[in-house]
Every structure is written in C-alpha cells, then in structure tokens.
C-alpha positions in Angstrom: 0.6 16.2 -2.6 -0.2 12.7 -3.7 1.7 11.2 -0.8 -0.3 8.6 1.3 0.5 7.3 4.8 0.0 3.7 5.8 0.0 3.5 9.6 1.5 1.1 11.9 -0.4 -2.4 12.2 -1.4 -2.1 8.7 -1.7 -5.9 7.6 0.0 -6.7 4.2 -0.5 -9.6 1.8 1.9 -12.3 2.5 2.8 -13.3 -0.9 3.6 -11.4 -4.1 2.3 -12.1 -7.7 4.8 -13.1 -10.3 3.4 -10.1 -12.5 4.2 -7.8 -9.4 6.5 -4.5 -11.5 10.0 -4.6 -10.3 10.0 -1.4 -8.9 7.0 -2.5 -6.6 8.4 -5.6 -5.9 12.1 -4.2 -4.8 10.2 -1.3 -2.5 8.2 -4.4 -1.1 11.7 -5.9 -0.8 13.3 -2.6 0.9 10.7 -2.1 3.3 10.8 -5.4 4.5 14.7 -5.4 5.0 14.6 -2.7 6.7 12.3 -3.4 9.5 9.4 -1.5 8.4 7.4 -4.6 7.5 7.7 -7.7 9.6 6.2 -10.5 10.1 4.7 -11.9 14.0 3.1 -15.3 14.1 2.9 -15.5 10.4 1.1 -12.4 9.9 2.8 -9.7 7.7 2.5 -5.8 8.8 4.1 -2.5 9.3 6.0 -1.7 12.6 5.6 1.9 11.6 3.8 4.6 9.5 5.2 4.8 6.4 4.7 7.5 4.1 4.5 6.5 0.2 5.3 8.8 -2.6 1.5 7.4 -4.2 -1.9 5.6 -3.5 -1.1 3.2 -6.0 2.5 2.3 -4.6 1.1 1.7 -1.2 -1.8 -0.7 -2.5 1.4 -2.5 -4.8 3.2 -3.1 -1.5 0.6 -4.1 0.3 -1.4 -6.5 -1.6 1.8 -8.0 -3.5 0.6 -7.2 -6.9 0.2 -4.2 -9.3 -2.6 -1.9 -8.1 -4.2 1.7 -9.2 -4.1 2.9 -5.8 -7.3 6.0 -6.9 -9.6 2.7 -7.2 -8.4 0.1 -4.6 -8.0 2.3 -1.7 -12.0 3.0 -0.5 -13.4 5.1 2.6 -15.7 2.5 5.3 -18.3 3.9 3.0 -16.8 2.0 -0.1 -16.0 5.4 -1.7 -12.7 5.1 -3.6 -10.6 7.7 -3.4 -10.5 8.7 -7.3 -14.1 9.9 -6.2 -13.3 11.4 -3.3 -10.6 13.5 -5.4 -12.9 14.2 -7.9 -15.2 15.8 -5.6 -12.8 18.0 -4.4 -12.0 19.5 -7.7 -15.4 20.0 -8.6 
C-alpha cells in the first residue's frame, strides 16, 4: 500500500539540509515534538515504530534531506527497493 514502517531504535541524521522540502522538514519537526524521535546521549532515534505514508518520506525524515525513498532504502544485499518492486510486478 506504499506505507513503510521504521521501527523503534532506528537512528536518524542529526541535522537537516537547508534544501530539506517544508513538508519533510515540518513532519521531521512533528515527530520530534511529539516524542517519537528523541535524542539520548547525542544520538537521534525513534522511541517507537512509526508508520510513514511513503519510502521516500521516511528516508526525508531520517537522513534530514530530500530523498527518493524506491532508491535509498536497500535490502543487506544492497538491493533497492525500486528493484525489489519491480520484480514483483514482473
């Protein structure tokens, strides 16, 4: 359903990019106000699992800059998950 579920521990980037969109940035912004990202000993992560509405939203939040979430999100294997989709239509 395009939804994708970061789990709790998840480490996120510290800082954001200036070129970060302002919807990513004020989600970034939300989820940190509202507990859902912290930061412990000057390490930034989530509390919880947090489900986002896409790939590319979650990679946005996470790494603090704007992201296409089909290509930055990757398997152990370094298989991206555009591929991974792409096998399962074919």
């Amino acid at each position: 359903d395009g939804k994708l579920v970061v789990k709790a521990n998840s480490q996120v980037v510290p800082e954001t990019v200036v070129s970060i969109s302002s919807g990513f940035k004020s989600l970034r912004e939300a989820l940190i106000e509202k507990g859902v990202i912290t930061t412990q000993n000057g390490v930034m992560n989530f509390s919880q699992d947090y489900t986002f509405d896409s790939p590319s939203s979650a990679a946005a939040v996470i790494m603090g800059r704007n992201a296409n979430g089909r290509t930055e999100w990757r398997t152990e294997a370094g298989v991206t998950l555009k591929e991974i989709q792409e096998t399962e239509v074919e």
